[in-house]
VEXLUM-342183 format. One record per residue (C-alpha): x, y, z. Coordinates in Angstrom, 1 decimal, always signed. Example, Ala and Ser with C-alpha at 12.3 -4.5 7.8 and 13.67 -1.06 7.14 Angstrom:
BEGIN
+--------+--------+--------+
:     c1 :     c2 :     c3 :
+--------+--------+--------+
:  +12.3 :   -4.5 :   +7.8 :
:  +13.7 :   -1.1 :   +7.1 :
+--------+--------+--------+
***
This chain:
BEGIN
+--------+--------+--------+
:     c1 :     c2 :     c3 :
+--------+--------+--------+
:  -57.7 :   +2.2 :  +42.3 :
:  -57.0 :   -0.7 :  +40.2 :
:  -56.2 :   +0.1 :  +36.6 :
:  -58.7 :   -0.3 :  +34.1 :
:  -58.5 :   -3.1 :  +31.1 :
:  -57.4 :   -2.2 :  +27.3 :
:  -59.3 :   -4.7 :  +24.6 :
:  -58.4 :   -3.9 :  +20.9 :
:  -60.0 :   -5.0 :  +18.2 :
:  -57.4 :   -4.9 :  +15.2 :
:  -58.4 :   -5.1 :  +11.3 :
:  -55.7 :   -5.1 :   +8.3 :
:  -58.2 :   -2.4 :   +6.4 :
:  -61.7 :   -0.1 :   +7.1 :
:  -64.3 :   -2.3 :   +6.9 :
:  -63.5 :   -5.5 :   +8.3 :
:  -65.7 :   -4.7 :  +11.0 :
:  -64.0 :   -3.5 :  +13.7 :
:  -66.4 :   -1.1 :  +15.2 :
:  -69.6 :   -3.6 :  +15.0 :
:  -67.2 :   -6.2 :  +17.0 :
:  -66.6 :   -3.2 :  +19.6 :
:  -70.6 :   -2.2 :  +19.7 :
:  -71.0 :   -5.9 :  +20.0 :
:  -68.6 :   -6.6 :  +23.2 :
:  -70.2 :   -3.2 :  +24.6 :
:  -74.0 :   -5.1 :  +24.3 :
:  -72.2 :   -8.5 :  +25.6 :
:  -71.1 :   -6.6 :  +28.7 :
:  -74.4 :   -4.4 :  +29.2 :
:  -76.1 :   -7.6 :  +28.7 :
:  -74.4 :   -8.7 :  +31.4 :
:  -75.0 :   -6.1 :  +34.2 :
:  -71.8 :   -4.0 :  +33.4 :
:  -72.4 :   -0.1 :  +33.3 :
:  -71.3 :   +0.4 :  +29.4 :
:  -71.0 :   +3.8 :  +27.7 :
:  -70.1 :   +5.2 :  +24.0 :
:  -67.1 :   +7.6 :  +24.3 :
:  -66.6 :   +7.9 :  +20.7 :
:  -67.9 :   +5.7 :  +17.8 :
:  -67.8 :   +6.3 :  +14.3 :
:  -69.9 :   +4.8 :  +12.0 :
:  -69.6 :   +6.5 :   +8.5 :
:  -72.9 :   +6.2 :   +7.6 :
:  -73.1 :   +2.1 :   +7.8 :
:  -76.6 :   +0.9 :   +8.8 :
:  -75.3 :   -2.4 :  +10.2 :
:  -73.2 :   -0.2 :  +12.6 :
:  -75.3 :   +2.1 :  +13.5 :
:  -78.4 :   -0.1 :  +14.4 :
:  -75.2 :   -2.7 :  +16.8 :
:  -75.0 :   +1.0 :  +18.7 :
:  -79.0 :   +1.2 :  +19.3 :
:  -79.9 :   +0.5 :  +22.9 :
:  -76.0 :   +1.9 :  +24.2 :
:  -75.8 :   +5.0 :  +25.8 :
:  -73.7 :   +7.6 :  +24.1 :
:  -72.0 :  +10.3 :  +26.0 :
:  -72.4 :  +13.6 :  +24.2 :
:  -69.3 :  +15.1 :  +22.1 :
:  -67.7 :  +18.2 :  +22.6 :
:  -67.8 :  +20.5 :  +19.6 :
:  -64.7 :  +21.8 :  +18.9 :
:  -63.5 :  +25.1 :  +16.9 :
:  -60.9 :  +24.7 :  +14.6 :
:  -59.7 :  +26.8 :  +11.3 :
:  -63.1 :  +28.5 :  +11.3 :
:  -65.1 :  +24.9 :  +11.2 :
:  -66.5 :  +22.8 :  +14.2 :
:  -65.2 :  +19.3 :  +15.1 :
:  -66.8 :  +17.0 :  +17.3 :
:  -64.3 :  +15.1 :  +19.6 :
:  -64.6 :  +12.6 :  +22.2 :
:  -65.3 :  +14.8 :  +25.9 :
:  -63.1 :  +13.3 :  +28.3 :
:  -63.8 :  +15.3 :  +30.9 :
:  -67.5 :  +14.4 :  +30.2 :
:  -66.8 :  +10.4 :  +30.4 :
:  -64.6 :  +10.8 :  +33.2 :
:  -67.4 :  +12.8 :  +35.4 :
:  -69.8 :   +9.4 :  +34.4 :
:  -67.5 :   +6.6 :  +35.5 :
:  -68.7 :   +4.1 :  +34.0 :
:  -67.3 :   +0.8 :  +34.3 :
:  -66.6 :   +0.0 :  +30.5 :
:  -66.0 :   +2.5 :  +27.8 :
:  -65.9 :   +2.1 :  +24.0 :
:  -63.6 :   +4.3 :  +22.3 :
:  -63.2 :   +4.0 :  +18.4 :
:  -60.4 :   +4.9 :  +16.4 :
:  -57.1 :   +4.5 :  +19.0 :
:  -55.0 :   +6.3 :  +16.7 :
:  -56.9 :   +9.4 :  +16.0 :
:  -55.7 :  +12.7 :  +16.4 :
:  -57.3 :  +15.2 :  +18.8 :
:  -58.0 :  +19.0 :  +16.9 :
:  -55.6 :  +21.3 :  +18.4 :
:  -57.2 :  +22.6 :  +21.9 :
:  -58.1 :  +19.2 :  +23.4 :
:  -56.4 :  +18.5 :  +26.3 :
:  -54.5 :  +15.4 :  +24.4 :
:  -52.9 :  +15.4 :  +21.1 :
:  -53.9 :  +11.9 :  +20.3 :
:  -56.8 :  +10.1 :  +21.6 :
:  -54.4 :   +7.0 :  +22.8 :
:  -53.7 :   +9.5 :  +25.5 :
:  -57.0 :  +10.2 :  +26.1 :
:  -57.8 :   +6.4 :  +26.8 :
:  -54.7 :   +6.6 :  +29.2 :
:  -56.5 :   +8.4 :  +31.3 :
:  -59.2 :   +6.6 :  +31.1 :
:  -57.5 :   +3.5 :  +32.3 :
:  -55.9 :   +5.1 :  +34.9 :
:  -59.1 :   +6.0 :  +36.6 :
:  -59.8 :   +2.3 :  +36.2 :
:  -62.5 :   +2.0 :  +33.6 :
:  -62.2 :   -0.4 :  +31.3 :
:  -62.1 :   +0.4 :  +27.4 :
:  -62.6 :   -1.3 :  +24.1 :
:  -61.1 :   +0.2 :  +21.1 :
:  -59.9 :   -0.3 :  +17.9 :
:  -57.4 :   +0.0 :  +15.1 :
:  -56.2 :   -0.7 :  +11.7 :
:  -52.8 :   -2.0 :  +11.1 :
:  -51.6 :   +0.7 :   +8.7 :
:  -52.1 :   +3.1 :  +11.9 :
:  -48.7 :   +1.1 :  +13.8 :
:  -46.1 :   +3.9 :  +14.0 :
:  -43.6 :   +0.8 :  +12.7 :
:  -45.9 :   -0.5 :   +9.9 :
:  -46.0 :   +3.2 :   +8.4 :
:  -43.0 :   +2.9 :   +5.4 :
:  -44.3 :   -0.4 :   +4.7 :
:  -47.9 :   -0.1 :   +4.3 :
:  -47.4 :   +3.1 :   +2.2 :
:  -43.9 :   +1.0 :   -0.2 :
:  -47.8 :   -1.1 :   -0.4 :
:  -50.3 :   +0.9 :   -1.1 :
:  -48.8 :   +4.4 :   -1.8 :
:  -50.2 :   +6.2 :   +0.7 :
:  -48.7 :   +8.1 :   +3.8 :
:  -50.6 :   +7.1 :   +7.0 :
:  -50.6 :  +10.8 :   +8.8 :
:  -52.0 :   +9.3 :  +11.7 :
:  -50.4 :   +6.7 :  +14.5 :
:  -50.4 :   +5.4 :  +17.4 :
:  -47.1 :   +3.9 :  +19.0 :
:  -47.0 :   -0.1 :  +18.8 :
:  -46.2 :   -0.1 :  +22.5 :
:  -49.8 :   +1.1 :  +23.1 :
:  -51.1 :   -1.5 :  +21.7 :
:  -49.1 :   -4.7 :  +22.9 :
:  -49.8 :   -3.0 :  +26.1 :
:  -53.8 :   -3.9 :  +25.7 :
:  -55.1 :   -7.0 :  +28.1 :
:  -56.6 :   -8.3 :  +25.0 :
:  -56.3 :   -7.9 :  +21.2 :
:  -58.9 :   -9.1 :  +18.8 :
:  -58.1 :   -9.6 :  +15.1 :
:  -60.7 :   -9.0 :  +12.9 :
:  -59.9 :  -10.8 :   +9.7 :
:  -61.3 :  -10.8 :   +6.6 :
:  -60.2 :  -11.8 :   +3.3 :
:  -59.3 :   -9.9 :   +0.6 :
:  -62.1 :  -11.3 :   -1.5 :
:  -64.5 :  -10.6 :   +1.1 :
:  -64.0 :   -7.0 :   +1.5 :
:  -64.0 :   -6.0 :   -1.9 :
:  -67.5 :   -7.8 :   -2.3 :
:  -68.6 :   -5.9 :   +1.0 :
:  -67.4 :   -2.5 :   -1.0 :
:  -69.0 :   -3.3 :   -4.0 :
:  -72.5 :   -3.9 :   -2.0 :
:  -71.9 :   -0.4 :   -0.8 :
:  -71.4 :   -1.5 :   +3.1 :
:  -68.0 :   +0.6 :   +3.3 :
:  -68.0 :   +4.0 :   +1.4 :
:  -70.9 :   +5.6 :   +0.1 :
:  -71.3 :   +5.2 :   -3.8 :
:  -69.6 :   +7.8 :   -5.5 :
:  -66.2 :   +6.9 :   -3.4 :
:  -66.4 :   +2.9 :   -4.1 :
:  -64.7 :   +2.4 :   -7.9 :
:  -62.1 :   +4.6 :   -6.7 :
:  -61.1 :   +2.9 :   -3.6 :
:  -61.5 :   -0.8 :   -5.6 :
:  -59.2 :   +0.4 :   -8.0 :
:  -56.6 :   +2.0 :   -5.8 :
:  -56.3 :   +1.1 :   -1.8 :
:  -59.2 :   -2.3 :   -2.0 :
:  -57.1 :   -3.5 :   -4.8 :
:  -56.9 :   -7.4 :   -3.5 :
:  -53.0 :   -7.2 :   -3.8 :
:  -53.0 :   -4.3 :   -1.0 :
:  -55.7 :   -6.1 :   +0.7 :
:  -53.2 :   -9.6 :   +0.9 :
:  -50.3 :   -8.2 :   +2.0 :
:  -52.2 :   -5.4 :   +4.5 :
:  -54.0 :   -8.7 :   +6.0 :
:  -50.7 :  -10.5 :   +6.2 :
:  -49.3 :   -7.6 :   +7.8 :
:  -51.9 :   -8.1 :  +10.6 :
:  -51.7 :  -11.7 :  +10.8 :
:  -48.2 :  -11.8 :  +11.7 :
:  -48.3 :   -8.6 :  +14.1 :
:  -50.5 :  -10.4 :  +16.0 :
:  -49.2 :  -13.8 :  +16.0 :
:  -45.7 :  -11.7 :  +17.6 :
:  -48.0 :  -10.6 :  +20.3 :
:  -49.3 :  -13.9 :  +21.4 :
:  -45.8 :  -15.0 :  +21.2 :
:  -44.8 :  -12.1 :  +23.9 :
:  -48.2 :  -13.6 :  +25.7 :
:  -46.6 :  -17.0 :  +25.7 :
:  -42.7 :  -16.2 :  +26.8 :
:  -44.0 :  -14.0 :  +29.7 :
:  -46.5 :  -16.7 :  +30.9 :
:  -43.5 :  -19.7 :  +30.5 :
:  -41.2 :  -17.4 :  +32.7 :
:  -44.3 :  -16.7 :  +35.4 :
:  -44.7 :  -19.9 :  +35.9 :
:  -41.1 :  -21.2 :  +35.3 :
:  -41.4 :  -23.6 :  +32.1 :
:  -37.8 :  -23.8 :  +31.0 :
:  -38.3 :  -25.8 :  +27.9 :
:  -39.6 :  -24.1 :  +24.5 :
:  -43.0 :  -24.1 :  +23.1 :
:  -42.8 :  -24.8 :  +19.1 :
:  -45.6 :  -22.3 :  +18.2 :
:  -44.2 :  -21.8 :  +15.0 :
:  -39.8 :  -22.4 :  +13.9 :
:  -37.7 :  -20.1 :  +15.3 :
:  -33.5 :  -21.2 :  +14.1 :
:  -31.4 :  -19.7 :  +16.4 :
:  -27.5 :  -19.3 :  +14.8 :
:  -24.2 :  -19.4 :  +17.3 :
:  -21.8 :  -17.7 :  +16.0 :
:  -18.4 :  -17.7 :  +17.3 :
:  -16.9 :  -14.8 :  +15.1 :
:  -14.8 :  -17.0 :  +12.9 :
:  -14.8 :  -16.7 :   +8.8 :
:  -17.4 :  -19.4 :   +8.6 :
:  -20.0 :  -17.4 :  +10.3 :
:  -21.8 :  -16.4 :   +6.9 :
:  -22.2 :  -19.9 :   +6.1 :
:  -24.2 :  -20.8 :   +8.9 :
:  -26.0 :  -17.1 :   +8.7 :
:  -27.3 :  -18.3 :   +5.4 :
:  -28.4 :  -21.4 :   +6.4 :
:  -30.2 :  -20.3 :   +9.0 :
:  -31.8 :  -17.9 :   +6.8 :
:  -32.9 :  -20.7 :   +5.0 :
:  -34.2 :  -22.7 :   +7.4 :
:  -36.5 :  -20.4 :   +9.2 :
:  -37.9 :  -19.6 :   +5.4 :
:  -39.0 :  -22.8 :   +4.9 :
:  -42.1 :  -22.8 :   +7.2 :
:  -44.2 :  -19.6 :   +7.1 :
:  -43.8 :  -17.1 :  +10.0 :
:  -40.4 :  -18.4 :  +10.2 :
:  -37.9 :  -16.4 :  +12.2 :
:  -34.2 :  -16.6 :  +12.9 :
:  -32.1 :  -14.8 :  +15.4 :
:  -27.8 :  -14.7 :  +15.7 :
:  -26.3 :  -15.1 :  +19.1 :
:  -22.7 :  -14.5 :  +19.9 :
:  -21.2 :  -15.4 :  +23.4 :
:  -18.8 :  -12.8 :  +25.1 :
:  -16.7 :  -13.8 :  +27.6 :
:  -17.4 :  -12.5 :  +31.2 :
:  -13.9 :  -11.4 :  +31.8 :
:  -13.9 :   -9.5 :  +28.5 :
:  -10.7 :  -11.3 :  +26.7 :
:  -11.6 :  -10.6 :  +23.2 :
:  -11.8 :  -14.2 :  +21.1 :
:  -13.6 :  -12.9 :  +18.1 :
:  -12.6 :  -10.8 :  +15.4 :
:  -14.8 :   -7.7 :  +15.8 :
:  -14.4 :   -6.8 :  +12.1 :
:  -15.8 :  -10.3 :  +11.0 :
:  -18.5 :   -9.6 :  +13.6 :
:  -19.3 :   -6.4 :  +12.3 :
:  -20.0 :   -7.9 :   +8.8 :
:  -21.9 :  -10.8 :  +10.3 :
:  -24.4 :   -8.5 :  +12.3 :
:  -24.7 :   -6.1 :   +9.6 :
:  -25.9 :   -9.7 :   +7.0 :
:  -27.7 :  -10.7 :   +9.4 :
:  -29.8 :   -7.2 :   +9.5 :
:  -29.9 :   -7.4 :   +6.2 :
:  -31.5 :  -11.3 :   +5.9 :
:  -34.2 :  -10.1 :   +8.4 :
:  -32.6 :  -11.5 :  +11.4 :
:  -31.2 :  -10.2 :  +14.9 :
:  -28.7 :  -10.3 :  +16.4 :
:  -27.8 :  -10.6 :  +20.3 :
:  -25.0 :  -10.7 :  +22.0 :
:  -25.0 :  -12.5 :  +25.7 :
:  -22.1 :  -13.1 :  +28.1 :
:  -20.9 :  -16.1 :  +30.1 :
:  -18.0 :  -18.2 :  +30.6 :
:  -19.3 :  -21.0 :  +29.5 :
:  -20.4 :  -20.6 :  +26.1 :
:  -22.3 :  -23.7 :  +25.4 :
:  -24.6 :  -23.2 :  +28.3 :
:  -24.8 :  -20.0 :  +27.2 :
:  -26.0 :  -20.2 :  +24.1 :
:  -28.5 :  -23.2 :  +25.5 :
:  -29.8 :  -20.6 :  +27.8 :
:  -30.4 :  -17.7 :  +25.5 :
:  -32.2 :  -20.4 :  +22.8 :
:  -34.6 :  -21.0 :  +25.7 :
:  -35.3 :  -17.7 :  +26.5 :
:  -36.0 :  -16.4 :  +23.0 :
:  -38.2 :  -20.0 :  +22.8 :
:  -35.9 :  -21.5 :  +19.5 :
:  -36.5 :  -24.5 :  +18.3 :
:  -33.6 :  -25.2 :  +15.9 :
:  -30.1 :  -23.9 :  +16.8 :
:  -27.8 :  -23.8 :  +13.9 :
:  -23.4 :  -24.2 :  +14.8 :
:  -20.5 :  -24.9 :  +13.1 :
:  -18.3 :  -28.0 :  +12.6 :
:  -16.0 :  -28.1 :  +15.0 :
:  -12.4 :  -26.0 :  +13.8 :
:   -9.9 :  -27.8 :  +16.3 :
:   -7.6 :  -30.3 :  +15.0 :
:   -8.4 :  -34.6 :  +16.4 :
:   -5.3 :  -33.8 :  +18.3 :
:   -7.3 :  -31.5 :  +20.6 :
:  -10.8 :  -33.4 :  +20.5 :
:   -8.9 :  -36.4 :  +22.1 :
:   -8.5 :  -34.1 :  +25.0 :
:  -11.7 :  -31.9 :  +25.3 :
:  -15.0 :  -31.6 :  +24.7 :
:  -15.9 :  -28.5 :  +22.2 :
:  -18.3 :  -26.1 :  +22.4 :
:  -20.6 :  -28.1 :  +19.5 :
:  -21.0 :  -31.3 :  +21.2 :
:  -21.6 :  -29.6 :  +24.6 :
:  -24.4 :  -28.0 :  +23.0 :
:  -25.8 :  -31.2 :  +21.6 :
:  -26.0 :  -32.5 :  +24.7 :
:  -27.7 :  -29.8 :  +26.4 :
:  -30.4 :  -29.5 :  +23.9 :
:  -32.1 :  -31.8 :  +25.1 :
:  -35.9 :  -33.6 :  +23.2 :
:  -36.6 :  -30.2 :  +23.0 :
:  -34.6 :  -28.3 :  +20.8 :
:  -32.8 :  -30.0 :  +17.8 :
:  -29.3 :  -28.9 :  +17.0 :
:  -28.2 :  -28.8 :  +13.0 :
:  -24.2 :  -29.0 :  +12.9 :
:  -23.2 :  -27.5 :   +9.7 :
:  -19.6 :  -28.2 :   +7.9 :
:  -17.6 :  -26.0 :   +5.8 :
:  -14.3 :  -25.1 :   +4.2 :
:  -12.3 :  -23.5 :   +7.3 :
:  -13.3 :  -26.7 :   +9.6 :
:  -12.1 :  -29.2 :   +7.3 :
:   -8.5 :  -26.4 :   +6.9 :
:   -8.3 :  -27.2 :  +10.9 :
:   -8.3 :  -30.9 :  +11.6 :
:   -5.1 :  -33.6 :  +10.3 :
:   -7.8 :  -35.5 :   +8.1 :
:  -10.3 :  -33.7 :   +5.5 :
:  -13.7 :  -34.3 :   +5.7 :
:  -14.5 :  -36.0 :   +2.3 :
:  -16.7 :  -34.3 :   -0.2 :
:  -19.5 :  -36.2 :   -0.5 :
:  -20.4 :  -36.1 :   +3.3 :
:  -21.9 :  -33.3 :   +2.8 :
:  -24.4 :  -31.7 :   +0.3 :
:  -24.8 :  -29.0 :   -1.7 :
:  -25.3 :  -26.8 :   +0.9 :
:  -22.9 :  -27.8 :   +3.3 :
:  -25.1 :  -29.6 :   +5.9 :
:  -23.9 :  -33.2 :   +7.2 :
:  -26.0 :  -35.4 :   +5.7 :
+--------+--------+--------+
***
């Protein structure tokens, strides 16, 4: 039996609509002959919601005992004994009351998909089991309920619902979220428009990394070697010499200059593991590079040009940052270096910034002259 297909619909806060886009996609396919059900769909007492859900049939919940009160869960067992072809399943991150067969109603979908019917679901992005210190250092409070990030990049599909900030304070105020008597509360703590920026941010640029996974694992099916330029990604070869923080920082830099900017650290090992690095001036360049925001990778080849080439390809750079060459003109007369090998292996497709600094000028018979270079060390 052919596994069912995951479609999330993913909003930065409660409101943005989440559940009518789900309701909506469930009428879409019913409209379209496709057997549609409602596992489980909350609608907290929205209107608009409720009257998207009209016309969709609704499998029963099963009431469940709890701490001497009732709770009313999604029946599994009940949608699975339907089979219907498409399920819609709100709230991917809930948690199950203790006695259902799964803790977590992820799980419960799981199962679903493995019987191959399709789902549509949803999520907020403060419900990402790696989002969790951040969105609470934003808005102060503790999500208690995940769902593993994994589960979601897993999905066929993800929707992002996106609303500005603006927006979904006005659509509070109107009363379209929270009934009255909760709305100055939540405007004035988690709707403040600051939370609301950085939540939808959040969101923006989760989902952006997902369509970059799309994109790397569509290139390799179909073997397309040279990089997409979705959005600047500076890639920095570092050989383990004392200049290595130089060129950290300007990689740091660039990649801040565009927004969504990324940059990673890569550091070629030999394949017969002769050690040409220091691994105490590694150490401290991995552990800046962690704290910049970067990563770092290490990869292993004899070649280390091609190498590096290679790996920039894979992680789809578009910049790769080295250093000025540290080998006296005695040696250049005699061999190509690692940087110029590089250079000509990028190719139109990558561009390759060569930066100088003080231990490359210590190496060679003549010293580069100051103002070759500017303020931040880059050959001008």
């Amino acid at each position: 039996m052919p596994r069912g297909r995951l479609r999330v619909y993913l909003g930065a806060a409660p409101g943005v609509g989440k559940t009518y886009d789900m309701l909506s996609e469930g009428r879409r396919r019913a409209g379209r002959g496709s057997d549609v059900v409602i596992g489980f769909m909350e609608d907290y007492g929205r209107p608009l919601t409720r009257q998207m859900a009209e016309g969709l049939e609704a499998v029963p919940r099963k009431s469940m005992p709890y701490r001497d009160t009732s709770f009313n869960e999604m029946d599994l067992d009940a949608v699975l004994a339907r089979k219907p072809q498409v399920a819609l399943v709100d709230e991917l991150a809930h948690t199950n009351v203790p006695g259902c067969r799964n803790e977590k109603r992820w799980q419960d979908i799981e199962e679903l998909l493995d019987m191959g019917i399709d789902v549509v679901s949803t999520v907020n992005i403060q419900h990402l089991e790696s989002l969790n210190d951040v969105v609470e250092q934003i808005t102060g409070v503790r999500q208690r309920e995940t769902v593993p990030d994994d589960v979601v990049r897993r999905a066929d599909q993800i929707e992002l619902v996106d609303m500005s900030g603006e927006a979904l304070r006005r659509r509070m105020a109107h009363g379209n979220i929270y009934p009255p008597e909760k709305i100055d509360a939540a405007l004035s703590h988690y709707f403040r428009l600051g939370n609301l920026t950085a939540l939808r941010e959040l969101a923006m640029l989760w989902a952006a990394d997902r369509v970059e996974e799309a994109l790397l694992r569509y290139r390799h099916g179909h073997g397309i070697q040279q990089p997409w330029s979705t959005r600047e990604r500076v890639l920095v070869a570092l050989s383990g010499g004392p200049e290595g923080d130089t060129l950290i920082r300007r990689a740091k830099r660039t990649a801040s200059r565009g927004a969504g900017g990324e940059f990673l650290a890569v550091h070629v090992q030999r394949d017969d593991g002769l050690v040409t690095a220091s691994p105490k001036l590694l150490a401290r360049q991995r552990a800046l590079v962690d704290e910049l925001g970067g990563s770092f990778h290490t990869v292993t080849g004899d070649d280390t040009a091609w190498a590096v080439l290679g790996f920039a390809r894979e992680v789809n750079a578009t910049q790769i940052v080295i250093g000025a060459t540290r080998r006296s003109r005695l040696k250049e007369l005699f061999s190509r270096g690692v940087g110029e090998s590089i250079i000509e292996g990028s190719g139109d497709d990558i561009d390759v910034y060569v930066v100088t600094h003080s231990e490359a000028a210590h190496g060679r018979f003549l010293h580069r002259r100051t103002r070759s270079s500017g303020a931040d060390g880059a050959v001008r």
